[in-house]
N, C-alpha and C positions, 0 to 999 in steps of 0.2 A: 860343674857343667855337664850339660847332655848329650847324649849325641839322637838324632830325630835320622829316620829309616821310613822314607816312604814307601807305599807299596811293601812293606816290611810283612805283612800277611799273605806273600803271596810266594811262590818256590824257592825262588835263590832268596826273596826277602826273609824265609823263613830260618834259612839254614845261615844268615847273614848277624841276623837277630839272637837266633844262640850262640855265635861266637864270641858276640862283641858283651853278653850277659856274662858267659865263661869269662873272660876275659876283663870282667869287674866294670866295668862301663854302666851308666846309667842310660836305657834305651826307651825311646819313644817311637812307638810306631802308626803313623797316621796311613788311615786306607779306607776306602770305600768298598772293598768286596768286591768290584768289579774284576778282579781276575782271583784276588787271593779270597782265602776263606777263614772263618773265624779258629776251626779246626785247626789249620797249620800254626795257630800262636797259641793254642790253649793248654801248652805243658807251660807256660810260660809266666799265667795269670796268677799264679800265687807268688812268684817274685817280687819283692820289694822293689826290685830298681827294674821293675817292667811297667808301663805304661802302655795304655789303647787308646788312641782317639780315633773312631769314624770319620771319616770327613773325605772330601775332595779337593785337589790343589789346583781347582778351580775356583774354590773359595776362598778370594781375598782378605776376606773380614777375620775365617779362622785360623788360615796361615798366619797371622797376623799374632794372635792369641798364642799360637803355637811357639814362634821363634820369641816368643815374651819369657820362654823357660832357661834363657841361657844353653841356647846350643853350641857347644863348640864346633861341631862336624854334622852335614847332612847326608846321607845317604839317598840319593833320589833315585829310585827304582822303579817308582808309579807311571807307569805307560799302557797306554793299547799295546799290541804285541802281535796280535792275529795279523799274518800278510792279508788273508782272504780279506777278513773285516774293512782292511784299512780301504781296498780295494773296492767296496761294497761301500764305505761311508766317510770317505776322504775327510770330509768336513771333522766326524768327530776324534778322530784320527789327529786331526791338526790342532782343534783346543784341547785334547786332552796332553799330546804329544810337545806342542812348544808352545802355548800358549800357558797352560799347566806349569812347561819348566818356567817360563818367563816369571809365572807370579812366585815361583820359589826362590829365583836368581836377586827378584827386588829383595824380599826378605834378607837371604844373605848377605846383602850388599849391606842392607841398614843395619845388619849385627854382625857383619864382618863374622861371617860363620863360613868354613871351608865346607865346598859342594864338592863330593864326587856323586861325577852324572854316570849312569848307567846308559851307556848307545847299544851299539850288537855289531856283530859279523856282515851284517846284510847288508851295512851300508857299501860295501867291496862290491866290486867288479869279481868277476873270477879269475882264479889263478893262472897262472903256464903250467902248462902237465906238470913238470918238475919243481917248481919253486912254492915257497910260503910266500902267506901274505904279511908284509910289515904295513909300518902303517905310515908309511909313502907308498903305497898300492893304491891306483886311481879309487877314487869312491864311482858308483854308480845309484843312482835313486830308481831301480828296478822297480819299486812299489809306493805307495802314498805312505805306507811304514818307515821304507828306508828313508824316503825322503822327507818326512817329520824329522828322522834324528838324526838326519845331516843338517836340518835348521837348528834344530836345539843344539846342537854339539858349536857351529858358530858362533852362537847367543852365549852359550858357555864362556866360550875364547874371548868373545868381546866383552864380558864384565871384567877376566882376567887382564887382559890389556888393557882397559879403559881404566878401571877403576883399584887396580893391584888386586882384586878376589882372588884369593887361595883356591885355587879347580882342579881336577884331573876329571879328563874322561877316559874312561875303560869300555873298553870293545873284549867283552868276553863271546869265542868261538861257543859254537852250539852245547849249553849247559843241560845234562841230565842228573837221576838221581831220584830217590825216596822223594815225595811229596808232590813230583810232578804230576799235574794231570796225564789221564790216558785216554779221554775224548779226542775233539777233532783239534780242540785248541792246546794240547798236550807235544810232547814234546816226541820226534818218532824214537827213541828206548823205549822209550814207559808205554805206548800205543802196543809196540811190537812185542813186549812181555807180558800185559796185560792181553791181549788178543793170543796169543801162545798159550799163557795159561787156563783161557777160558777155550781153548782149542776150536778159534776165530784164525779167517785166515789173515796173513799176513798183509797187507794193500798197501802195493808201491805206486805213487805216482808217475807215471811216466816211462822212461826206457831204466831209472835204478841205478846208471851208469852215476848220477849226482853225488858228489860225496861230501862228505860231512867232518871235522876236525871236532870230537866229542870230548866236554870238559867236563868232568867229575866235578858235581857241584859244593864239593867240602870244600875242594883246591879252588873253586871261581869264590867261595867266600873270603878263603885266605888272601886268596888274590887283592880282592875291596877292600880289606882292610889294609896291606901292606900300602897300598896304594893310599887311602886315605888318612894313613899317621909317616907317610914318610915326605917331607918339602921338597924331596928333592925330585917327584911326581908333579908338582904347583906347574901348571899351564901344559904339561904333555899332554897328549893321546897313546894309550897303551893296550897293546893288545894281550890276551891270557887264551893260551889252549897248549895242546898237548905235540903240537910240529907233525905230526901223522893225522892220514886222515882216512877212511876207508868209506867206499859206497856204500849206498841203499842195498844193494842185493846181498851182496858181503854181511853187511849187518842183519837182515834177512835172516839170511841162512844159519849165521853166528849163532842168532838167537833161538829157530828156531830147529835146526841140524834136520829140513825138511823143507827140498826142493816144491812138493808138491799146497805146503801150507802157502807158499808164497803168490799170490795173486797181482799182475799189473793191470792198472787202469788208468784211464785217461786224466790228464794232468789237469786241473782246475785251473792251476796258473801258471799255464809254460812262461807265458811273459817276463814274471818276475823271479825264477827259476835260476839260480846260480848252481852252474853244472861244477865248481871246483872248490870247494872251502878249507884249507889247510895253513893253520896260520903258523907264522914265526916269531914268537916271543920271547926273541933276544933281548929285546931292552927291557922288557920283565925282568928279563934275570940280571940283567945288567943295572938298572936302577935301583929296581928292588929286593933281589935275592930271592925274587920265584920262582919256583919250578911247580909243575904238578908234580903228586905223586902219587895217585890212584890209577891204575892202568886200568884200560879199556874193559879188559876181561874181569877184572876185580869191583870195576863200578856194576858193570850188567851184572854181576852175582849179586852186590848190595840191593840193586835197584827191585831183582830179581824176588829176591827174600823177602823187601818189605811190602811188595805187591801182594807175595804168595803169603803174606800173613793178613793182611788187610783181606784176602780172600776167604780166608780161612775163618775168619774170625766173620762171615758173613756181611761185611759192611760193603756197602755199593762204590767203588772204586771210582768217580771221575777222572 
């Protein structure tokens, strides 16, 4: 049996895809390059028990072709992802986002294949000054993002209740790390390292006061798997992050020890803007026996290094 890793060319699908390889698994990963790139899977292509398909899980016909391989577990990660975007193009935002899960979910249904869906943080409302988020924390659909995968995360539940589908879905807090973009569609470490190192100033949206609960993306991969080989996951919602959370200015400065690099400017999208993200992933540890275990300062030094070597080595950083 296989295990299939959509979206598996793309940052957390990258680092998801060398585990479950490590880890002896036979992986398939299908992507269209709309967010990942061929780059992030090519230590990978001389593996025997690595496989590439192109494609989109908009397509009916090749999804079809694909769960023909004996998959035991899916890994669905294939999403838009950009708030701005989704905000700018609602429409494709919602075929790619539940429409896309829907035509994955038939599949697994007719091979009785275990889905764990990939949601995000953003589906939350913000926190109380003092508390984490668990995941009886109201949801909010702040953007056409969040609100795509609060429908897909439903469509999820209702295969598991209708039809007994093996599911989890996982709500990983804000994931960084080596392989992240550092454009505009990047993740804000890797913007904020890469602009530090290229001695670019640092640009906060907004007042910076927003804060952030930042997941070392080795610990969000361990995560997905713990999650998706344990039953005792089958029909939760579980959240992964680190319980602390620190702001944008904080992080600023962390990074770059240089009040003056740090520039504010007007926020693009106060609207769907969550001023508090700190989650609590008790029942991580309680289900599954998770913890992170990369601390803050230790990822921004990883993150740090493989930027300043992809620097150094002249190649053009996205």
């Amino acid at each position: 049996m296989s295990i299939l890793v959509t979206g598996g060319a793309g940052f957390i699908g990258r680092w998801l895809v060398k585990q479950l390889l490590e880890d002896g698994y036979d992986v398939i990963v299908l992507d269209d390059f709309s967010n990942g790139s061929l780059e992030n899977i090519s230590e990978f292509k001389n593996n025997p028990h690595f496989q590439f398909i192109k494609g989109d899980i908009k397509d009916a016909e090749l999804l079809s072709n694909v769960f023909n391989k004996d998959l035991s577990h899916c890994f669905h990660l294939a999403a838009d992802i950009v708030v701005q975007q989704s905000i700018d193009d609602p429409k494709k935002v919602f075929e790619n986002d539940v429409t896309g899960t829907f035509n994955i979910l038939e599949q697994c249904k007719s091979h009785f294949t275990k889905l764990i869906f990939m949601s995000t943080c953003m589906v939350y409302d913000k926190a109380a000054d003092k508390d984490g988020i668990d995941e009886n924390h109201p949801a909010k659909p702040a953007s056409p993002y969040a609100g795509a995968k609060i429908a897909a995360e439903n469509m999820v539940l209702s295969y598991y209740y209708t039809y007994n589908l093996p599911v989890v879905i996982v709500r990983p807090f804000n994931t960084y790390g080596p392989f992240q973009k550092s454009d505009g569609e990047g993740g804000v470490v890797s913007i904020f390292i890469n602009n530090y190192l290229n001695k670019l100033s640092l640009k906060i949206y907004g007042t910076g006061n927003q804060t952030r609960d930042l997941l070392y993306v080795e610990d969000c991969a361990a995560f997905l798997i713990k999650a998706g080989f344990n039953d005792k996951a089958n029909g939760e919602i579980i959240n992964a992050g680190t319980g602390a959370d620190i702001s944008i200015n904080d992080l600023a400065y962390l990074i770059s020890k240089d009040k003056d690099m740090i520039e504010h400017i007007p926020h693009i999208h106060p609207q769907s803007e969550i001023m508090k993200l700190r989650c609590d992933s008790g029942k991580a540890k309680k289900l599954l026996d998770w913890s992170p275990e990369v601390s803050l300062d230790e990822g921004i030094k990883k993150t740090r290094d493989w930027i300043k070597t992809k620097l150094e080595q002249g190649e053009e950083h996205e």
